[in-house]
C-alpha positions in Angstrom: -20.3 -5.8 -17.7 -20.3 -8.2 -15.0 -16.4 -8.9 -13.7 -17.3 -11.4 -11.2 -17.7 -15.2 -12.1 -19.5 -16.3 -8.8 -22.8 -14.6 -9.2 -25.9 -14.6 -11.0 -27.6 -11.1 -9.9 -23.8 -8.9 -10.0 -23.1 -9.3 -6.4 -19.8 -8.4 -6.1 -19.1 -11.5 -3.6 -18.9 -15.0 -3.4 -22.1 -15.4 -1.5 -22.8 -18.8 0.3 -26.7 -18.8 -1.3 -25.1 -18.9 -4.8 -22.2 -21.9 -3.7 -24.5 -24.0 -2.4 -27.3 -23.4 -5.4 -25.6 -24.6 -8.1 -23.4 -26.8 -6.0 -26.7 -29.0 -4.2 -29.9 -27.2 -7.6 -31.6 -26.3 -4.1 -32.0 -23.5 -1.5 -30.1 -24.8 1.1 -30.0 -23.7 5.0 -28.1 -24.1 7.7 -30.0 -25.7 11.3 -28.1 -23.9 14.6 -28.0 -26.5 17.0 -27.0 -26.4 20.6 -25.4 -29.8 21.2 -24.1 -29.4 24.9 -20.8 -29.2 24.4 -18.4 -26.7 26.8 -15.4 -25.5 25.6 -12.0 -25.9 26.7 -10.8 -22.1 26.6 -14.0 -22.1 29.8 -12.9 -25.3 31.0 -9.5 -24.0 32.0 -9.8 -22.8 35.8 -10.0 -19.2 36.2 -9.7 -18.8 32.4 -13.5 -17.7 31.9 -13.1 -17.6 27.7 -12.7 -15.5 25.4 -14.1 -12.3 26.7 -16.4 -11.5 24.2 -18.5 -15.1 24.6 -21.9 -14.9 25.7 -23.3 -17.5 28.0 -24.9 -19.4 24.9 -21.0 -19.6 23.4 -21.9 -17.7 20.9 -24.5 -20.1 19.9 -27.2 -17.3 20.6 -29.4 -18.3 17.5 -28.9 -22.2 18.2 -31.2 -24.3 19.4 -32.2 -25.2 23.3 -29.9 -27.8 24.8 -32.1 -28.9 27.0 -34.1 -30.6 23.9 -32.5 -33.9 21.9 -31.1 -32.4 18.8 -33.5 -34.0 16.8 -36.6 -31.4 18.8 -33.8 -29.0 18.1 -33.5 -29.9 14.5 -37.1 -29.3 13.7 -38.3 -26.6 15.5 -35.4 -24.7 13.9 -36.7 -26.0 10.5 -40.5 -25.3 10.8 -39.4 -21.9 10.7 -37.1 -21.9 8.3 -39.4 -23.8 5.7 -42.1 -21.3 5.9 -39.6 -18.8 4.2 -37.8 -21.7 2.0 -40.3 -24.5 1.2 -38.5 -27.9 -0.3 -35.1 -26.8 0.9 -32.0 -29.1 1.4 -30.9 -28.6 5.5 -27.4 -28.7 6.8 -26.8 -29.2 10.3 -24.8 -26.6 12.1 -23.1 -27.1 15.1 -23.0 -24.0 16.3 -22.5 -23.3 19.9 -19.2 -23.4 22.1 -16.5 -26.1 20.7 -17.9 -29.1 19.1 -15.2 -31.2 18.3 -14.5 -30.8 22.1 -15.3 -34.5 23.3 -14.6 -37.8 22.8 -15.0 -39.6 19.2 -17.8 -41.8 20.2 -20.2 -38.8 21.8 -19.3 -36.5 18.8 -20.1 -39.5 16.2 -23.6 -39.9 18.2 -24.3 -36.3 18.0 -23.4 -35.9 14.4 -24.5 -38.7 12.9 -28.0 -38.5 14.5 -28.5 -35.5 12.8 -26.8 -36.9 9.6 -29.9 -39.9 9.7 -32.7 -37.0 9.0 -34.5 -36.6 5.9 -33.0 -34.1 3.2 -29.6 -33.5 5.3 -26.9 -32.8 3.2 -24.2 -31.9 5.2 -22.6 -30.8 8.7 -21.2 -27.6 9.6 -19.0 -28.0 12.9 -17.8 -24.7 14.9 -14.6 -25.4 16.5 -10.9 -24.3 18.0 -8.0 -25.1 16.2 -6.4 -26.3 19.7 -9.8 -28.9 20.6 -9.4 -31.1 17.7 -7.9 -34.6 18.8 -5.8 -36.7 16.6 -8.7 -39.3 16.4 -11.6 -36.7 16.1 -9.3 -35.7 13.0 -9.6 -39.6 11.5 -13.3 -39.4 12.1 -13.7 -35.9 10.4 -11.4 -37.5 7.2 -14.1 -40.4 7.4 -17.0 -38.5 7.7 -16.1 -36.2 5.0 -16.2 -38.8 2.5 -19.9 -39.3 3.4 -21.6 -36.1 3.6 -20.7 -32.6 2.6 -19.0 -31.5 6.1 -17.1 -28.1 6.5 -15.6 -27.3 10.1 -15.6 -23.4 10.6 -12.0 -22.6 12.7 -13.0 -19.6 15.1 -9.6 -17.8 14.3 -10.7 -13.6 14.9 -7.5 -11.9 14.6 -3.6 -13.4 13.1 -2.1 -10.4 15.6 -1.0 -11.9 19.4 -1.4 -8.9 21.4 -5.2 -8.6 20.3 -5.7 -12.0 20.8 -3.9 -11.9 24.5 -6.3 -9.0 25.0 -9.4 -11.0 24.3 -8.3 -14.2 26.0 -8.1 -16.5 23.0 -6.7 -19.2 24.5 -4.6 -20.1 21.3 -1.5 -18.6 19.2 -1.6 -18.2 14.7 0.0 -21.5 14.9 -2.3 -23.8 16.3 -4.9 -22.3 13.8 -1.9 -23.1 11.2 -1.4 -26.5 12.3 -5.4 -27.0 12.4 -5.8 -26.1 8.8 -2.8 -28.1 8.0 -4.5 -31.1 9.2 -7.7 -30.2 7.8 -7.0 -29.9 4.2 -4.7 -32.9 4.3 -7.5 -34.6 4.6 -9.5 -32.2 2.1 -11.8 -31.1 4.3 -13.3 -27.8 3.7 -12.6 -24.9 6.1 -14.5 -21.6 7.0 -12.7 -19.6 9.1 -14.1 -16.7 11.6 -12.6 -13.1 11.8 -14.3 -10.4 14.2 -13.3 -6.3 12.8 -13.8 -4.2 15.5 -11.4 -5.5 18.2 -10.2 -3.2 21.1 -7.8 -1.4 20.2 -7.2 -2.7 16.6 -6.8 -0.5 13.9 -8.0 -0.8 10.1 -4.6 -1.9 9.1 -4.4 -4.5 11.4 -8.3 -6.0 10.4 -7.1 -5.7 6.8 -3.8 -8.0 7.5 -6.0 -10.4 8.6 -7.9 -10.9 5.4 -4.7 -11.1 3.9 -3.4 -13.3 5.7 -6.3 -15.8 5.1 -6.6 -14.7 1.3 -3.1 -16.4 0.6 -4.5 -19.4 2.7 -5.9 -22.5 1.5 -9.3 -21.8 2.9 -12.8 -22.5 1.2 -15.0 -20.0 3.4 -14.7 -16.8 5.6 -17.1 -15.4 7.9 -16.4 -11.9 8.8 -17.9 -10.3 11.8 -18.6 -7.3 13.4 -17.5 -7.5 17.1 -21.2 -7.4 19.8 -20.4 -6.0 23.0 -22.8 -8.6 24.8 -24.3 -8.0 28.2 -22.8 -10.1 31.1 -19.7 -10.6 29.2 -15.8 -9.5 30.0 -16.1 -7.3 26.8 -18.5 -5.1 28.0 -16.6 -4.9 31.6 -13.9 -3.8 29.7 -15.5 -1.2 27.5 -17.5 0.6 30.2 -13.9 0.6 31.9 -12.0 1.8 29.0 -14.4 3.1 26.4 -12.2 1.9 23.6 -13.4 2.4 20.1 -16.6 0.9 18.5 -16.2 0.9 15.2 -19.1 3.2 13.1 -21.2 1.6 10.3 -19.1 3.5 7.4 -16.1 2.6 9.5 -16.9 -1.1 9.1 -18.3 -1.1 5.7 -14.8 0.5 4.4 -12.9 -2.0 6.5 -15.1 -5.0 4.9 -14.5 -3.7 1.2 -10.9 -3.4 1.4 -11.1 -6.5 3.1 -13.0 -8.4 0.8 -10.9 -6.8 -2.5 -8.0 -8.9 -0.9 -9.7 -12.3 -0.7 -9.3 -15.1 -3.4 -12.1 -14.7 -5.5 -13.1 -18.2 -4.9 -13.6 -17.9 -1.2 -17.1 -18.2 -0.1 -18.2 -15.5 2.0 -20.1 -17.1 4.5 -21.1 -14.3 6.6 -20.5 -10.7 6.3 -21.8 -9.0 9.2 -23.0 -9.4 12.7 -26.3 -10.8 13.8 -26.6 -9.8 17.8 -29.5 -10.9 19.8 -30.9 -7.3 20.1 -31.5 -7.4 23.9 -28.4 -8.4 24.5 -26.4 -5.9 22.6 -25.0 -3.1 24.4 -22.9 -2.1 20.9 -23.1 -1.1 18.7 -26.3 -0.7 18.0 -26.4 0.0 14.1 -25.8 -4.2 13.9 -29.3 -4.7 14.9 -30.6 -3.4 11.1 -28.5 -5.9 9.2 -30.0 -5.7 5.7 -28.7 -1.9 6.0 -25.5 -3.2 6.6 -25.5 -5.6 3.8 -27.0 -2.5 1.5 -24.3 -0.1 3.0 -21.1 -2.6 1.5 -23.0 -3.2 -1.7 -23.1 0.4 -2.5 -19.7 1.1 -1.8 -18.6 -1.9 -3.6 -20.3 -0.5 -6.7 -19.1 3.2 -5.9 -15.5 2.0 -5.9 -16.3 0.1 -8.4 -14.0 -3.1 -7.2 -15.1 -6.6 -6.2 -14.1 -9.5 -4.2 -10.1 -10.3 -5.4 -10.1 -7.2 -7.1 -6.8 -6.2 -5.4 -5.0 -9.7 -6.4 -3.9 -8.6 -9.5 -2.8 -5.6 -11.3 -4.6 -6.4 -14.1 -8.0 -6.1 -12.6 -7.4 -2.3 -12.1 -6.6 -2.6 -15.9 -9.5 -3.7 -17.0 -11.7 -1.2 -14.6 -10.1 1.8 -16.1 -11.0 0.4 -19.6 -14.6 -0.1 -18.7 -14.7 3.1 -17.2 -13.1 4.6 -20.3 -14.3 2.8 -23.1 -17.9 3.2 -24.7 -18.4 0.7 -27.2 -18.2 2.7 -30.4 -14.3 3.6 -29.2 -11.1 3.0 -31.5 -8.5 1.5 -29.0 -5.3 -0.1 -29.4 -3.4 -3.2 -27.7 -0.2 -2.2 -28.4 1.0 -5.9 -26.7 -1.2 -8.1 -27.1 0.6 -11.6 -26.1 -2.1 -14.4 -26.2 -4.6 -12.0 -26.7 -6.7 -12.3 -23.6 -6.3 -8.4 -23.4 -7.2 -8.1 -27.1 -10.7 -9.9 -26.2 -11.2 -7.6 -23.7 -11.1 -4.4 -25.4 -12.8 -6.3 -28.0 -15.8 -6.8 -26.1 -16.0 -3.5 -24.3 -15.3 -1.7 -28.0 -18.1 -4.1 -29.5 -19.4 -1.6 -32.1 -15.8 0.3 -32.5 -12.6 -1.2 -33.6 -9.5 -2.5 -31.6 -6.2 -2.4 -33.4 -3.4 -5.3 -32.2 0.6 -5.3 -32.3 3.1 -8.0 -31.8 6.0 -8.9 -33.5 5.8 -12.5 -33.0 3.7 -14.9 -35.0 2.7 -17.0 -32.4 1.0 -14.3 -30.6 -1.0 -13.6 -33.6 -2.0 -16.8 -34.3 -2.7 -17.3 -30.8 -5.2 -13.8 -30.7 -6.4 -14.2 -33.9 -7.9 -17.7 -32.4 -9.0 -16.4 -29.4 -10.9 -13.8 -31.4 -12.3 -15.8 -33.5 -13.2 -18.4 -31.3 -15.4 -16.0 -29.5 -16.8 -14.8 -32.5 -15.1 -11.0 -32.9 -14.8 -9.2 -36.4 -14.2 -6.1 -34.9 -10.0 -6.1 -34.9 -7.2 -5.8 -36.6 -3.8 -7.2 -35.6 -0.3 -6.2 -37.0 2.9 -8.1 -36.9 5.1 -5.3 -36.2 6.6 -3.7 -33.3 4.4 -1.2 -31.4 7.3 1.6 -32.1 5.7 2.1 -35.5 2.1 2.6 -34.1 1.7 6.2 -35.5 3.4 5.2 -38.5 0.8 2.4 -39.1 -2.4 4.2 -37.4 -1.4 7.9 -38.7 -5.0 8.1 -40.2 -6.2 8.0 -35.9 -4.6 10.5 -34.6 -7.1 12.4 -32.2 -9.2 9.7 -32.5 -8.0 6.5 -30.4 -9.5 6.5 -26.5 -7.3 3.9 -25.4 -4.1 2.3 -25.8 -2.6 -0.8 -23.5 1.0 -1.7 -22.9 1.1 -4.9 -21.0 4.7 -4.9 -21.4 6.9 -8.2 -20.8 7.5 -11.3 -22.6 4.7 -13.6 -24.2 3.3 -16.2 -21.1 3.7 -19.2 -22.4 6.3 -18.0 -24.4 10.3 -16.9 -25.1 11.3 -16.1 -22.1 14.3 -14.0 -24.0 11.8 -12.0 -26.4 10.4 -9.2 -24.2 9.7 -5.5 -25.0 12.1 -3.1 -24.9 13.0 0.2 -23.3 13.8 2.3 -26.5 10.7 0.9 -28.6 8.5 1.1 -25.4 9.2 4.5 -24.8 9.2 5.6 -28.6 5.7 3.4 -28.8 4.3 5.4 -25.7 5.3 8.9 -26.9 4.0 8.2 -30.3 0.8 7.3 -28.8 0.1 10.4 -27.1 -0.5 11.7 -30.5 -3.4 9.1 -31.1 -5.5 10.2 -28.7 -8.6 11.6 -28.1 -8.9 14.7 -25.7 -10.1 12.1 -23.1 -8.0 9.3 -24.3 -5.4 7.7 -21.8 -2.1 5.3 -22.0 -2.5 2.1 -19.6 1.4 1.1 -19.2 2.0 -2.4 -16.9 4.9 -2.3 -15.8 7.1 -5.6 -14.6 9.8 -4.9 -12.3 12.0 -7.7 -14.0 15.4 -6.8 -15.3 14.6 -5.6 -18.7 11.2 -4.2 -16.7 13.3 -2.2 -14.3 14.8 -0.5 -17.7 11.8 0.6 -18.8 10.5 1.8 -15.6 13.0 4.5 -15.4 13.1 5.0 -19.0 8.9 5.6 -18.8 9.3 7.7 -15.8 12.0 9.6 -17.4 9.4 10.0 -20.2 6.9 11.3 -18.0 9.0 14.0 -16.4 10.6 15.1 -19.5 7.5 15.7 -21.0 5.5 16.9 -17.5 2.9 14.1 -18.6 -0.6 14.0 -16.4 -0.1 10.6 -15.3 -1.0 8.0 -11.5 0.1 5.3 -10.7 -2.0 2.4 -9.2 -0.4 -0.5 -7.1 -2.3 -3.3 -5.7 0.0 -4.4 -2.9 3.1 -3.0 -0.9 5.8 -5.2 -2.9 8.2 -3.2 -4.8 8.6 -6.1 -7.4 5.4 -7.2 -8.2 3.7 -5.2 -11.3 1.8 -2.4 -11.5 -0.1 0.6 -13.3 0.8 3.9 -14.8 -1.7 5.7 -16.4 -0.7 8.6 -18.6 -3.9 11.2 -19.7 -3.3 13.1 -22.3 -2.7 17.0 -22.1 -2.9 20.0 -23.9 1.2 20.7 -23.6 2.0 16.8 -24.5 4.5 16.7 -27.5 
């Protein structure tokens, strides 16, 4: 079953092919063009840039400034058309800082390239601290013309790496940048490079979170190149600080992308070094191995882009890893039913039993269910304490049962489950299950929550219950997972 919404072949990413196919019914590419511009972090006298920029500003794949952008434009496209024939083109202003110069130059530049047949858009690479307060008008005008995104080169949210690497900039002038950007609803990618000296995974990881609370539309996330004729690789063959391995990378991008919004587009996901150039690491050079190498562990874990923003996404992957579709399972909670569906659909040929003690989250399921034409349930109105009572006839026999415990969404507020019948509900279960059966308990760290937190945990000791917990972030009040397995000792 396919949990990810932005994909038609179950890749586990937003990918940038699928946003702009069914955003533009085209292929759509992106031109790399070399437009002259410098960039101020170089400018500054004796500053020399960030030390990782080659001597094309990281533009290595645009075209040659030396031609008009228009020669640029279509020797990049000849190429590309061979590939992807009647394609939609979006120019990409790739190398160094190209908001860096005054309104009337960048207005030339850009809309010269705007005035070509079948160009849809503008991509513009930029600084968050080289964008004037006039260049900012023009981008809010020029955004109502053309599909325009401006990519924020941002690499790291930690100070001391980005001292290290000469940014030039602190986390607030990207804030302020982005600020100003989507005031004026202008869509932003924003750059990250893994692999820093002296960064470690944790760090790389805060970044993505960082950006995954942000309003932000794209991400890019690369692998750091130790370029030829660059500070970097002074540095390295100085200090011989740690390249990160393939699998090291991979693992970092996972975790990475499991704490992105889901409906971030991943612009890039990996490096793509000139090869003569690259000093390391070399393992960037095969980049369809790469690409391969974070699919499979995305499917090994089993997880997905956003997969770590909520609790209940862990839910449902230990029901789809549980539940064949002939199964008995039970929704021992089932609110507005969303759950109820769920199990429904994964259960398709089985049965899923439903309790609640209120009628408007019957009606509401029974709705849902029906709605998406289910015939495979059965809902009670009565409190989930008298589940063996009412499903005596399945003991041994249910594989799963869900307590999403809390009040109805949408709901009373004051109507929420209890300690006593929660704990009663959950040791009576144990009884329903199948040798391989297990208890999913949610757990809300709200006041009555906190209750039946200790009262479940006290539950679980009591009984020496095989149980693990699963939490998707560090905060101690946000919701998360127990799952209880049954055992040959329980009750």
């Amino acid at each position: 079953m396919n949990l990810f919404k932005y994909t038609d072949s179950n890749k586990r990413y937003y990918t940038l092919d699928y946003f702009y196919k069914h955003k533009f019914n085209s292929k759509v590419f992106k031109v790399s063009l070399n437009a002259g511009f410098s960039c101020p972090n170089k400018d500054e006298e004796g500053n020399g840039g960030c030390i990782y920029c080659s001597k094309l500003g990281s533009g290595d794949f645009a075209g040659d400034k030396s031609l008009p952008l228009e020669e640029q434009f279509e020797s990049v496209k000849r190429i590309m058309l061979k590939k992807w024939p009647n394609s939609k083109y979006i120019g990409y202003f790739q190398a160094n800082t190209n908001t860096y110069d005054t309104v009337d130059n960048l207005k030339d530049k850009y809309e010269r390239i705007l005035k070509l047949d079948n160009v849809i858009g503008l991509n513009i690479a930029t600084r968050p601290d080289a964008i004037s307060d006039e260049c900012y008008d023009y981008l809010e005008e020029l955004n109502k013309r053309t599909f325009l995104t401006v990519e924020l080169g941002l690499q790291t949210i930690h100070e001391h790496t980005s001292k290290l690497i000469n940014r030039g900039h602190d986390l607030k002038s990207f804030e302020k940048a982005l600020d100003e950007l989507r005031k004026r609803k202008i869509n932003v990618v924003v750059h990250i490079i893994n692999g820093l000296p002296y960064e470690t995974k944790e760090e790389m990881i805060e970044t993505a979170k960082y950006l995954g609370n942000k309003d932000i539309q794209g991400i890019k996330i690369h692998m750091l190149h130790i370029l030829k004729d660059t500070a970097l690789a002074n540095l390295y063959y100085k200090e011989k600080f740690h390249v990160l391995t393939k699998e090291e990378y991979t693992d970092i991008v996972c975790d990475q992308l499991e704490y992105l919004k889901e409906d971030i587009v991943i612009n890039r996901i990996t490096g793509d070094p000139d090869p003569k150039d690259l000093i390391e690491p070399t393992w960037l050079i095969k980049k369809f191995g790469v690409l391969n190498s974070i699919d499979k562990e995305l499917a090994k874990r089993n997880t997905y882009q956003g997969f770590r923003r909520s609790i209940l996404n862990y839910v449902k992957k230990r029901v789809i890893e549980t539940v064949k579709e002939k199964d008995i399972v039970v929704d021992a909670t089932i609110g507005n039913g969303f759950d109820t569906l769920f199990l429904s659909n994964i259960a398709k040929k089985g049965k899923v039993f439903g309790f609640d003690i209120q009628d408007e989250a019957i009606k509401n399921t029974d709705k849902l269910l029906k709605d998406n034409q289910r015939d495979n349930y059965v809902l009670f109105k009565e409190s989930h304490e008298n589940i063996l009572n009412i499903l005596k006839d399945y003991e041994q026999k249910i594989s799963l049962i869900l307590f999403n415990l809390g009040y109805l969404p949408g709901g009373n507020k004051e109507i929420t489950t209890k300690k006593e019948s929660t704990v009663k509900a959950i040791a009576d279960s144990i009884k329903l299950l199948n040798d391989k059966g297990i208890i999913l308990v949610v757990i809300y760290p709200h006041q009555e929550g906190k209750k039946e937190e200790k009262a479940i945990k006290e539950l679980i000791k009591e009984n020496k219950l095989n149980f693990v917990e699963y939490h998707n972030t560090d905060n101690e009040n946000a919701p998360y997972l127990i799952e209880i397995k049954k055992t040959v000792s329980s009750f």
